[in-house]
N, C-alpha and C positions, 0 to 999 in steps of 0.2 A: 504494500500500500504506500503509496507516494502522500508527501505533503505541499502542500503548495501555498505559501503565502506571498500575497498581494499588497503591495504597500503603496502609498502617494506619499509624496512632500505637500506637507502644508506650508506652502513657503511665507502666506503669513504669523502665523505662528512662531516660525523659525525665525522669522524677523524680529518680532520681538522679542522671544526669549534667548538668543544666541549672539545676535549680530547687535541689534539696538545696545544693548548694554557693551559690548567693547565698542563699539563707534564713540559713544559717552564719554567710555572711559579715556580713549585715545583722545575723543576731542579736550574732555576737561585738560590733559596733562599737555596738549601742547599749546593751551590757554599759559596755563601757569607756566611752562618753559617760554614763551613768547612774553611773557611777562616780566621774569630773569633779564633775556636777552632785551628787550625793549633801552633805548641809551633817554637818559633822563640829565637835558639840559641843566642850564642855570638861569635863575631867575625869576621870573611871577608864574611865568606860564610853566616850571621844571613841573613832569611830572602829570601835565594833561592827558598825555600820547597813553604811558601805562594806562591811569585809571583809565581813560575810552577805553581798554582792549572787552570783549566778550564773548563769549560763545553761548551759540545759538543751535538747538539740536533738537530735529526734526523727526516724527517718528513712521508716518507713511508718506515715500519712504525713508529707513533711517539715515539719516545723512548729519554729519556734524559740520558746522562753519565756526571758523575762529576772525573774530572781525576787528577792522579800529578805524572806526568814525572821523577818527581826528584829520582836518585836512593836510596837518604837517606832513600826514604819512607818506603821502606823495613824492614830497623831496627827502624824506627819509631815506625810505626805501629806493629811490631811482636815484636819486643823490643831486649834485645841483652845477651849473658851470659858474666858474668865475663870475662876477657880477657886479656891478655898481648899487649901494645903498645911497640913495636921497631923499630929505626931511621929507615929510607929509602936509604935518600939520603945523609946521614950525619955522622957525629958521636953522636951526641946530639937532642934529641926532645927540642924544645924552647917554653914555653907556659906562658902569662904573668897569674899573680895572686897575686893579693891585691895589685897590681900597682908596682910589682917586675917581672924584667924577670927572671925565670927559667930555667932551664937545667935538662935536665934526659939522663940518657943514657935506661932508661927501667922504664914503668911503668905499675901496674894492675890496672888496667878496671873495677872497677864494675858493670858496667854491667849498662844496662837500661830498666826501667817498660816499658811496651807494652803500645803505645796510639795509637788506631787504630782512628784518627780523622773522618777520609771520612765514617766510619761505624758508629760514633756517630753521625756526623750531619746529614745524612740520616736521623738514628733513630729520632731523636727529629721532623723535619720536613715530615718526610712520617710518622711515623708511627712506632712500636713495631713489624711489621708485614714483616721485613727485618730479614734473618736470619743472624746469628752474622759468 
């Protein structure tokens, strides 16, 4: 006598109880590594970019996002070319340094390296298998 069993994937089911919770968990922890790596200025604004960071996790289907609102992130992450700073609202930019206030009427920018944070702590926590 032969046996024969018949089986289906319920692959919602399996979504949530297998997959939704490491997606979670992966998402939470490359929140908080994105967090670590996040670089925090000086000044009034140090410190905006972190607290924006958040994760967002979806359950059908599960998908996790690690996001940051802040529009710095832009030239964070892509970085910035050389550039000229000129007053706005003033005559003078005022900016303290080595515990002296300054004054400029004009100053160049060198510019900033690219730290694309939210792509490196991905990588480190999912995997090399994110493309850059």
């Amino acid at each position: 006598m032969a046996v024969r069993v018949d089986f289906k994937w319920n692959i919602p089911v399996l979504d949530r109880v297998v997959i939704a919770p490491m997606i979670r968990r992966k998402t939470d922890a490359v929140l908080k590594r994105a967090i670590e790596l996040c670089p925090v200025g000086k000044g009034p604004t140090s410190g905006n970019m972190r607290n924006s960071l958040y994760a967002q996790f979806t359950l059908d289907p599960p998908r996790g996002f690690v996001m940051c609102p802040d529009p710095a992130y832009i030239f964070v992450a892509g970085g910035t070319r050389p550039h000229p700073i000129d007053p706005v609202n003033g005559q003078f930019l005022v900016f303290p340094k080595d515990g002296v206030t300054w004054f400029a009427t004009h100053v160049e920018h060198p510019g900033t390296k690219a730290n694309p944070f939210l792509i490196k702590a991905a990588k480190e926590v999912i995997g090399s298998g994110i493309p850059a």
